[in-house]
C-alpha positions as CSV (number, residue, x, y, z in Angstrom):
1,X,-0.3,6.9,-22.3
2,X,-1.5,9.7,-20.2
3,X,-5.0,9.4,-21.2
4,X,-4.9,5.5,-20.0
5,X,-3.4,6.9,-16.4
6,X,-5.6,9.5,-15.9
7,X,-8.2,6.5,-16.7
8,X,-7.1,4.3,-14.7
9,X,-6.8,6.5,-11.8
10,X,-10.4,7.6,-11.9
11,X,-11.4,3.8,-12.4
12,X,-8.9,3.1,-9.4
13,X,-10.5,5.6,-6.9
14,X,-14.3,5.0,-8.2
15,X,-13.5,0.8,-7.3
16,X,-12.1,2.2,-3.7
17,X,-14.2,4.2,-2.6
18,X,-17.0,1.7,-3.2
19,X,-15.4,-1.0,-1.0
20,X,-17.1,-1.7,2.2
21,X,-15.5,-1.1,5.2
22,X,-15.1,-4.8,6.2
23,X,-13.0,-5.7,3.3
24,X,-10.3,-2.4,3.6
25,X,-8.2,-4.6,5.8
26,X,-7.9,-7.7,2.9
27,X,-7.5,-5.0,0.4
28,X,-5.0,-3.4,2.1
29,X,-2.7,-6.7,2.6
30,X,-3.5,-7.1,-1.4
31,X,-1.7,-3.7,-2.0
32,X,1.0,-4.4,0.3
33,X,1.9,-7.0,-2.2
34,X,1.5,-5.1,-5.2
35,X,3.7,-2.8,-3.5
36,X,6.3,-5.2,-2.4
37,X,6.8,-6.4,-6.2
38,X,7.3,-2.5,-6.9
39,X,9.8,-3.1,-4.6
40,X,12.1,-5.7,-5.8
41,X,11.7,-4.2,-9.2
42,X,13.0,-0.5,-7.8
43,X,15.6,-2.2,-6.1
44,X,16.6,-3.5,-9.4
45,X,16.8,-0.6,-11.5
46,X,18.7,1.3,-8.1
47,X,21.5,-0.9,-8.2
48,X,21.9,-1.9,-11.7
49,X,24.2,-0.6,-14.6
50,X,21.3,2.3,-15.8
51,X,22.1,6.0,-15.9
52,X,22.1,8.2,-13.3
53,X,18.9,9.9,-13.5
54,X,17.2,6.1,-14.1
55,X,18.8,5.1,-10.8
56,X,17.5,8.1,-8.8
57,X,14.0,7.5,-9.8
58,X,14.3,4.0,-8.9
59,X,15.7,5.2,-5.5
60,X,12.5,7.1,-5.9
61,X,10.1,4.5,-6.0
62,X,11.6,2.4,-3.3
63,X,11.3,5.2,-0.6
64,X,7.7,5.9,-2.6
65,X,7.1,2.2,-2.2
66,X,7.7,1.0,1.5
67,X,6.5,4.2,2.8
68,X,2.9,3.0,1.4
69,X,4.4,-0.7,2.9
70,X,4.9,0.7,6.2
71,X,2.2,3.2,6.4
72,X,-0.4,0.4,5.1
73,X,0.6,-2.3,7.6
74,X,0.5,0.2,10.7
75,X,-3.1,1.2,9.4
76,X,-4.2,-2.4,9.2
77,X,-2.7,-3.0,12.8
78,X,-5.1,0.2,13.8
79,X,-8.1,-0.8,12.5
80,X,-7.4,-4.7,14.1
81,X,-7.5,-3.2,17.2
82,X,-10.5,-1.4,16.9
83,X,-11.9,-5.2,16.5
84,X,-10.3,-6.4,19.6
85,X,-12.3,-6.7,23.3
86,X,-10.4,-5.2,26.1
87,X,-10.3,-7.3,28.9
88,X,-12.4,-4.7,31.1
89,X,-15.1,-5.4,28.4
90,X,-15.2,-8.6,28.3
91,X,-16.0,-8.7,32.4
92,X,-19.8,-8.5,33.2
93,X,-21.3,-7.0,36.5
């Protein structure tokens, strides 16, 4: 199991790295979602009848998981407003 998540992980980072910039913002929103299922399942294992040590990594990944939530929609607002025309650009002398 480790070798397949070390795998993985390389394969992961190789596939990001080769995205163009154009597409980060539509591959952001696509992790967002992935994340927000993480979520619902951490919130299940938090507050159901599991052990205590099962319960606090749950709690783990839901801080783990809508800190990459929050932290990837406040980067896709940033780099949408890198796209946007200020109105003293749009004006022409």
């Amino acid at each position: 199991m480790l070798f397949v998540l070390v795998l993985s992980t390389f394969i992961g980072l190789g596939v990001i790295v080769r995205v163009s910039r154009l597409l980060h913002t539509p591959l952001m929103s696509l992790t967002n979602a992935i994340s927000a299922i993480a979520v619902v399942g951490s919130i299940i294992v938090t507050g159901g009848d599991h052990p205590k040590e099962i319960r606090i990594l749950g709690a783990v990944a839901l801080f783990a998981s809508m800190t990459n939530i929050v932290s990837g929609f406040l980067i896709t607002d940033r780099m949408l407003k890198m796209f946007k025309q200020s109105p003293s650009e749009g004006k022409k002398p």
